[in-house]
C-alpha positions, -999 to +999 in steps of 0.1 A: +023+245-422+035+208-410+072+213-420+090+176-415+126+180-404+148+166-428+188+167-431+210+191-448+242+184-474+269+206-470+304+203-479+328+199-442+352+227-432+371+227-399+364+252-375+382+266-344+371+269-311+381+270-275+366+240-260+359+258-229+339+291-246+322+260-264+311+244-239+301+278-216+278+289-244+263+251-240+257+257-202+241+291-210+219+277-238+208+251-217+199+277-191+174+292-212+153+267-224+153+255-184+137+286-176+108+305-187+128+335-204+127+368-182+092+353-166+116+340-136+129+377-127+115+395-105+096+416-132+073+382-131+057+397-106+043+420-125+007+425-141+013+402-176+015+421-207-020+418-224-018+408-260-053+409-282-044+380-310-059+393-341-069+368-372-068+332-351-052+309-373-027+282-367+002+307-360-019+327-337-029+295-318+006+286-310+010+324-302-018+315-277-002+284-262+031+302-261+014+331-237-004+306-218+028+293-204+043+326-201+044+349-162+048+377-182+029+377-211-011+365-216-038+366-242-065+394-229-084+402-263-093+378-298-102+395-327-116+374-354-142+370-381-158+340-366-165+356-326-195+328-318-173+300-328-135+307-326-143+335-303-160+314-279-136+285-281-105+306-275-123+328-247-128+294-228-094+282-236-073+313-220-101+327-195-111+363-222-140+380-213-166+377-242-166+413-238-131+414-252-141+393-282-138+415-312-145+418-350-125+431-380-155+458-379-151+465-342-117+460-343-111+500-331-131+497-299-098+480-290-086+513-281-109+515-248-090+483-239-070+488-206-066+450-209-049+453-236-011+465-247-005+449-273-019+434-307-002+400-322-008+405-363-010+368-372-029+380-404-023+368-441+005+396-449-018+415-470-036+426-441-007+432-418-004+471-428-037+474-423-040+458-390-011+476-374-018+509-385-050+508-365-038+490-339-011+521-337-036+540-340-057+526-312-023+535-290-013+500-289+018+480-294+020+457-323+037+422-326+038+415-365+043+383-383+066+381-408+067+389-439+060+422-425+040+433-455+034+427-489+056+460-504+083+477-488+058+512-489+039+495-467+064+488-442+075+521-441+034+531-437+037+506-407+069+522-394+060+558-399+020+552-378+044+535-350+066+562-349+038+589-348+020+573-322+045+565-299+043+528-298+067+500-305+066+478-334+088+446-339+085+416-363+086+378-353+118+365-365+119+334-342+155+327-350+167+360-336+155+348-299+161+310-300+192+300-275+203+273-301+207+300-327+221+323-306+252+303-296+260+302-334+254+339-336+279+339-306+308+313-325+302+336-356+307+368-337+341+354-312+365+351-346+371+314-347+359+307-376+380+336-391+370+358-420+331+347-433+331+338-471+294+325-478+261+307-469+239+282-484+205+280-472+176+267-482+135+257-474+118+235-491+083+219-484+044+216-497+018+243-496-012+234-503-051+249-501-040+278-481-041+318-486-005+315-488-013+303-528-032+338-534-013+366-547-035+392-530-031+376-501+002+364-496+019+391-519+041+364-532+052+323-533+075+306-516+102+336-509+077+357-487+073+327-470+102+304-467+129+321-484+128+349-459+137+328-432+173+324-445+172+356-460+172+372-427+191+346-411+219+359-434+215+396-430+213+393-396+250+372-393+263+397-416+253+425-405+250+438-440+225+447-467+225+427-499+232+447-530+241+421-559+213+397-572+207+372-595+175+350-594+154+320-608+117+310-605+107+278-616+068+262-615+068+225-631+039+214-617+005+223-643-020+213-619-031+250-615-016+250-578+006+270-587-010+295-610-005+328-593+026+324-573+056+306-581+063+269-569+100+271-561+129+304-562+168+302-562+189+329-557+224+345-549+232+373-530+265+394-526+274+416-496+294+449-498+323+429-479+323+404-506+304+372-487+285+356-515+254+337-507+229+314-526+195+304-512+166+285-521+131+279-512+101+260-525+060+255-520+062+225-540+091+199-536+107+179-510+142+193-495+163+205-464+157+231-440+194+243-433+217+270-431+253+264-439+281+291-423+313+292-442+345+306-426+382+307-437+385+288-407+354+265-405+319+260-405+288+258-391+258+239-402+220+245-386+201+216-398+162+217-389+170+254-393+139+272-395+110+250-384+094+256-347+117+230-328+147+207-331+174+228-343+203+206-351+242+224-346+267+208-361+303+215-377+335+212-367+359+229-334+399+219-344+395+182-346+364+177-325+331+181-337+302+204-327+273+186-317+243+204-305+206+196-309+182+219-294+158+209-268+130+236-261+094+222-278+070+239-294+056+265-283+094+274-268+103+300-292+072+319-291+073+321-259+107+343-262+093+360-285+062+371-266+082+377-231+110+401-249+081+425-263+072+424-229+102+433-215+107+462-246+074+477-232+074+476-197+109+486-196+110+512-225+138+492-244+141+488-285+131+454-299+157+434-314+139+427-346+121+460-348+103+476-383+132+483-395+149+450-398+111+441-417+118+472-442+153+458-448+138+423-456+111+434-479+134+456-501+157+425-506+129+405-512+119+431-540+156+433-552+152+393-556+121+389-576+136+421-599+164+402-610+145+372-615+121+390-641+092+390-617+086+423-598+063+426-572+072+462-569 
């Protein structure tokens, strides 16, 4: 999806910050997007970790990119439905043998692979269970795109055939590995902004002629999609798990667009500490991308919040303001992504956005079409 940045309206707070902590997460930041993540240690030297990108689509070509500019991570296997055209083209692109070109029906020859550790899922979400199940099964490593399924029973299906098969599942929440977001993670975490009280966040953009439109394809409308992204955003800040809900689906539009998923979703969530937050999130309407960070103390505001590049930081530090805007292009993020599953399996270590953090989405995600009178489960 083209998403177009656009600015966020919040109300202002003041927040409090050593200028100097400010400023060393700055330099830090900066560090990372100067270097190509972990790919400049001396693991680098390394054999790359060999990903197989399964269903190439627009998210698993920027996957692609992403590993192409990566020491430590590279595309070794395609699986797709089209293997003489989009086979062909991508074997060219990133140097795969045609060998290594496989089908949906084929897809389980994988296992004899050596090429290959791990599978990328960048699937419609109904297929993901499928897909990493047999990729588990194949003894392989899987990379899922999120939503991570389509029904919280299939996510614990995914978890359970990683589990039994002694490979490592995570989920590609960007956000999680982005330097930009991860210095407001850090302000969040120091105490300066004092006790949290609430978020708004919201995504709002067009969808059109695109599985994400089918129920059986996408499980859902906008919330699966977009609304996830400061779902987990906000779970992840908290550390907490939702457990109040209310909800509202709206679909104006009567051109048929929108006749098995909805058009646009607000909702509120409340945490067991009492941090209240309200969300929104549409396929069909123009609006911010932002997440808004409210403290007894201050604030923080990510404008251009979830889309692939230019992340905007803003809010305020006593009397001076916070300024950041991020500066790693596409395909920066997923090139984070791709180079800390590396890491996780050469070096035996726990993803930071594993199943579980998937699980945890999708059964909020339930919660919030439950309590707006629409249950997918």
């Amino acid at each position: 999806m083209n998403r177009r940045s656009t600015s966020a309206i919040a109300p202002r707070y003041i927040v409090r910050m050593d200028r100097r902590e400010f400023t060393k997460l700055s330099a830090l930041a900066l560090a990372w997007r100067c270097l190509p993540a972990y790919a400049q240690t001396a693991g680098a030297a390394q054999k790359p970790v060999g990903y197989a990108a399964i269903g190439l689509g627009t998210i698993s070509d920027i996957f692609m990119r992403a590993c192409a500019q990566s020491q430590t991570a590279k595309v070794t296997a395609l699986v797709t439905g089209h293997p003489d055209t989009k086979g062909v083209k991508y074997s060219a692109m990133y140097g795969v043998p045609k060998s290594s070109i496989y089908t949906y029906e084929t897809f389980d020859r994988i296992l004899d692979n050596k090429d290959v550790d791990a599978i990328y899922v960048g699937l419609p979400n109904s297929m993901h269970c499928e897909y990493t199940v047999r990729a588990a099964q194949a003894g392989k490593h899987v990379l899922c795109e999120k939503p991570m399924a389509i029904s919280s029973a299939e996510c614990r299906k995914m978890i359970d055939a990683c589990r039994q098969a002694k490979v490592k599942l995570m989920i590609g929440y960007r956000v999680h590995y982005d330097p930009t977001w991860k210095q407001a993670f850090q302000m969040v975490k120091s105490g300066e902004m004092g006790q949290l009280q609430s978020f708004q966040g919201g995504f709002y953009g067009q969808m059109r002629n695109t599985w994400r439109l089918s129920k059986k394809l996408g499980g859902g409308g906008a919330l699966m999609d977009l609304g996830i992204y400061p779902l987990n955003t906000i779970r992840h800040i908290t550390g907490e798990e939702p457990t109040d809900f209310t909800a509202i689906i709206s679909t104006r539009e009567q051109s048929g667009r929108f006749s098995e998923v909805e058009q646009s979703m607000e909702w509120t969530m409340k945490f067991p500490s009492g941090i209240i937050a309200s969300c929104g999130c549409s396929y069909g309407q123009s609006g911010p991308c932002f997440l808004s960070i409210n403290g007894e103390k201050g604030y923080l505001v990510m404008e251009s919040a979830f889309y692939y590049e230019g992340e905007h930081l803003r809010g305020e530090v006593g009397d001076q303001p916070i300024d950041q805007l991020a500066t790693g292009r596409l395909p920066f993020q997923f090139v984070l992504e791709a180079e800390h599953f590396a890491d996780c399996i050469r070096n035996n270590k726990q993803p930071e956005s594993p199943g579980e953090e998937g699980l945890k989405d999708m059964l909020a995600i339930e919660a919030i079409y439950k309590a707006a009178g629409a249950p997918i489960a």
